[in-house]
C-alpha positions as CSV (number, residue, x, y, z in Angstrom):
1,X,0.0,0.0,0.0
2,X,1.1,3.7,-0.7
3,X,0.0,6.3,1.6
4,X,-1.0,9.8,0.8
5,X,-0.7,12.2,4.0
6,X,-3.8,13.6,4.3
7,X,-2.7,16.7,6.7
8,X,-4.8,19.7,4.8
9,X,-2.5,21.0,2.6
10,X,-2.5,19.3,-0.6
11,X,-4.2,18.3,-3.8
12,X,-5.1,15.1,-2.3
13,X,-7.8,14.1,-4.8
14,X,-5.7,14.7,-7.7
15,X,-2.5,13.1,-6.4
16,X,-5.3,10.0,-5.3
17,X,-6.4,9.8,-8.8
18,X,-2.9,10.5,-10.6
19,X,-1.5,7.6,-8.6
20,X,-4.5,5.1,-9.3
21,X,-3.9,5.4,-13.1
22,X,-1.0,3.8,-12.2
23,X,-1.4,1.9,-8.9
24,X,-4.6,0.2,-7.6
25,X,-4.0,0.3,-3.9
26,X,-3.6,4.2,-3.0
27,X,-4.4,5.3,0.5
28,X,-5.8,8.7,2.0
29,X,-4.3,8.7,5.1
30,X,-5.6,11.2,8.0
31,X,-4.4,11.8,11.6
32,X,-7.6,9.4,12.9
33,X,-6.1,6.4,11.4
34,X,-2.7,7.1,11.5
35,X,-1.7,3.7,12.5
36,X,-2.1,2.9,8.5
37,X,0.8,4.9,7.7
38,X,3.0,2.1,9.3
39,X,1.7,-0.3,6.9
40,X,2.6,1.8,3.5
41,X,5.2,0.7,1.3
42,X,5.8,4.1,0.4
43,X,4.5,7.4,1.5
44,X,3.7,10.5,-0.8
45,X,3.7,14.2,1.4
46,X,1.8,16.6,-1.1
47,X,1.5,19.9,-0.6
48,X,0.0,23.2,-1.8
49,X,0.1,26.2,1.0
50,X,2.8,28.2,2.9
51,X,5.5,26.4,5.1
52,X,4.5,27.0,8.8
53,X,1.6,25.3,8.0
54,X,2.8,22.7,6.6
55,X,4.6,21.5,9.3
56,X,2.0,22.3,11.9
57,X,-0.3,20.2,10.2
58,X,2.2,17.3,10.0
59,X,3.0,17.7,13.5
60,X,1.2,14.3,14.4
61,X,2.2,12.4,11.4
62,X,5.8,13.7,12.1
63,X,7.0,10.8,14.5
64,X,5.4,8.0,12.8
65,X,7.1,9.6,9.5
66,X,10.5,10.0,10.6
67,X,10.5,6.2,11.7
68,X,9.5,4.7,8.4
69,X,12.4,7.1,6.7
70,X,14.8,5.7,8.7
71,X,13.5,2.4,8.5
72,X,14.1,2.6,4.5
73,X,10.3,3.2,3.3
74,X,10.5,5.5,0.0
75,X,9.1,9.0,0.8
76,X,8.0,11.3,-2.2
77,X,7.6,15.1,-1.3
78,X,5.9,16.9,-3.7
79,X,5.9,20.9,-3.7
80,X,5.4,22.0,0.0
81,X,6.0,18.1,0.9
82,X,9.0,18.7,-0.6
83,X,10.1,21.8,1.3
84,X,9.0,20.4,4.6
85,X,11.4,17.8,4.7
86,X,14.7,20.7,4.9
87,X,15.6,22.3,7.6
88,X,14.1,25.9,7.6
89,X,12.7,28.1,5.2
90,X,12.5,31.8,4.5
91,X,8.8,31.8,4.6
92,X,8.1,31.1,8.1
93,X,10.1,30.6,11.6
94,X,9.0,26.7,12.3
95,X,11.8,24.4,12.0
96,X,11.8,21.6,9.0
97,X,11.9,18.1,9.6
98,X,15.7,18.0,9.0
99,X,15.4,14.8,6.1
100,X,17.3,16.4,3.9
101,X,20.1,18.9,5.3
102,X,19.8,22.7,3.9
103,X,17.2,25.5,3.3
104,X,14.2,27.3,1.3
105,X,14.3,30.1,-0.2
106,X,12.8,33.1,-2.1
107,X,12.6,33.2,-5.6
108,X,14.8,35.7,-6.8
109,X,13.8,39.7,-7.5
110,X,14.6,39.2,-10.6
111,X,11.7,36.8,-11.7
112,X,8.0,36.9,-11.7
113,X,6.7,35.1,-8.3
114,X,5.2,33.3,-8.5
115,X,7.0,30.4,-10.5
116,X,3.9,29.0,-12.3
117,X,3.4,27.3,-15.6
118,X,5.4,24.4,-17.6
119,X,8.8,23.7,-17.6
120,X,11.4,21.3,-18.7
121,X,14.0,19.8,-16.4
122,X,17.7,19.7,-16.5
123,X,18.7,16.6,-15.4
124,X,21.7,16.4,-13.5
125,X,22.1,12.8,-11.7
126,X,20.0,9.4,-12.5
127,X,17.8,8.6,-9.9
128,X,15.4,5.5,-10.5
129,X,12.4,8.6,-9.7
130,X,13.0,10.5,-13.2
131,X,14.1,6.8,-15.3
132,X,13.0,7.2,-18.7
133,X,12.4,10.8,-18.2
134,X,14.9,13.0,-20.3
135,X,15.6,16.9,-20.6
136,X,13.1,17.2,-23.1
137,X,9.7,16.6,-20.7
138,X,7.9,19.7,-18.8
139,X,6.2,19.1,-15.5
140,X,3.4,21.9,-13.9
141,X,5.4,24.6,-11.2
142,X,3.7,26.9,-8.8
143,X,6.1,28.1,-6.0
144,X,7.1,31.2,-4.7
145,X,10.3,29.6,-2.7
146,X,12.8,26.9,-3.5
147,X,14.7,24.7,-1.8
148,X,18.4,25.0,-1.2
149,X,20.0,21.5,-0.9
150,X,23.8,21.8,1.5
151,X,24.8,18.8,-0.6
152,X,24.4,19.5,-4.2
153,X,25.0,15.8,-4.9
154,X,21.1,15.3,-3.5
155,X,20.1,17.4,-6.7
156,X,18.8,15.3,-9.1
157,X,17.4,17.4,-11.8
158,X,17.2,21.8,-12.0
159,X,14.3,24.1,-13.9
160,X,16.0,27.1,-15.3
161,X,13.8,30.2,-13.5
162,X,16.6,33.2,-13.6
163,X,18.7,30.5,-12.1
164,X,19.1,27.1,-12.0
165,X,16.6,25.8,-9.0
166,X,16.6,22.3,-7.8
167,X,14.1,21.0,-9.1
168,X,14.1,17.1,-7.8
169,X,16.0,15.8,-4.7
170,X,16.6,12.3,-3.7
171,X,18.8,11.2,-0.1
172,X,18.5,7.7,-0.4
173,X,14.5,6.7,0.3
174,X,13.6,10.3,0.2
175,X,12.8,11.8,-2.9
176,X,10.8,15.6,-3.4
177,X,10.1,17.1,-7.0
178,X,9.2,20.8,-6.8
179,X,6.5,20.7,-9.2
180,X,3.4,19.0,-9.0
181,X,3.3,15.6,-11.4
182,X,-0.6,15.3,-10.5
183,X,-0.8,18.1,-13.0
184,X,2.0,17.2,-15.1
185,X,0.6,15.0,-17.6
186,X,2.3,12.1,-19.4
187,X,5.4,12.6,-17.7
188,X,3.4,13.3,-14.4
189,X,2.4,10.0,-14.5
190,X,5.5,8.4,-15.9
191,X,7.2,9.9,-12.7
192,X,4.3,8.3,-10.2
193,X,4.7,5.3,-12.1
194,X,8.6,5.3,-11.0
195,X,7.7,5.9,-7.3
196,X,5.6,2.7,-7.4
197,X,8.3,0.6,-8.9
198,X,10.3,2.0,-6.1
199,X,8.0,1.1,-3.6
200,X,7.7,-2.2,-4.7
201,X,11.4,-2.6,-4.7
């Protein structure tokens, strides 16, 4: 079973029907039956909304969450999922969950914010999440900060926005994309399909 954290902050019907065109056994899971999330093969963290919030709503999925990480259970972020899972951010003053070491930040001033619309990736490592994706596919952004690996080796693929941004991370069973492959199409569902083999091992 893969688990969808249902802690108010995400597409979750979208991300629930994006992974059952490719999986027949997702799960919403919410804080009353939280004991489910121990079960999951894999766990997906979605996210649309600002930071603080985030992790407040997580706060009692948190401990369950950081068990089944270090126990080796894949975890995709996705968007503020994936920003949650670093160790501060510039949008709020509550402290990430530390999974993967560095920061979020701002855009820059010198592009629109926020980031939203189509993009194409630049990939920079393989990663079993983005196999059979290539440089040439575009995935759906909307963000106004981005995350800031310390260990540029955790990048996996960029989007040029003014800069190069890290666009997909992966820490061995933790994985976050930046963009939101519920709304990303083909290669939206290509990338779900890859959690799943993932998950499956």
């Amino acid at each position: 079973m893969i688990a969808i954290i249902d802690y108010g902050m995400g597409n979750l019907f979208s991300i629930y029907n994006g992974l059952k065109r490719v999986y027949d056994d997702p799960m919403l899971v919410a804080a009353e039956n939280i004991e489910r999330l121990r079960e999951a093969d894999g766990i997906i963290v979605p996210g649309v909304g600002a930071f603080d919030d985030g992790i407040r709503n997580l706060n009692p999925f948190s401990g369950a969450l950081l068990d089944l990480v270090r126990s080796g259970v894949p975890v995709l972020g996705i968007c503020i999922g994936m920003q949650v899972m670093f160790e501060a951010s510039e949008e709020g003053n509550e402290r990430g969950l530390g999974l993967l070491p560095g920061t979020v930040v701002r855009l820059p001033e010198t592009v629109r914010v926020p980031h939203m619309g189509w993009n194409n990736l630049h990939l920079q490592r393989h990663s079993e999440l983005l196999e059979g994706i290539t440089d040439a596919d575009y995935f759906y952004f909307v963000h106004s900060y981005h995350c800031v690996p310390r260990n540029e080796d955790h990048i996996v693929a960029s989007v040029d926005y003014g800069e190069q941004l890290a666009a997909v991370v992966n820490r061995n069973n933790m994985y976050g994309v930046q963009f939101h492959p519920e709304k990303s199409s083909k290669g939206g569902l290509h990338l779900l399909k890859n959690f799943v083999s993932i998950c499956k091992g």
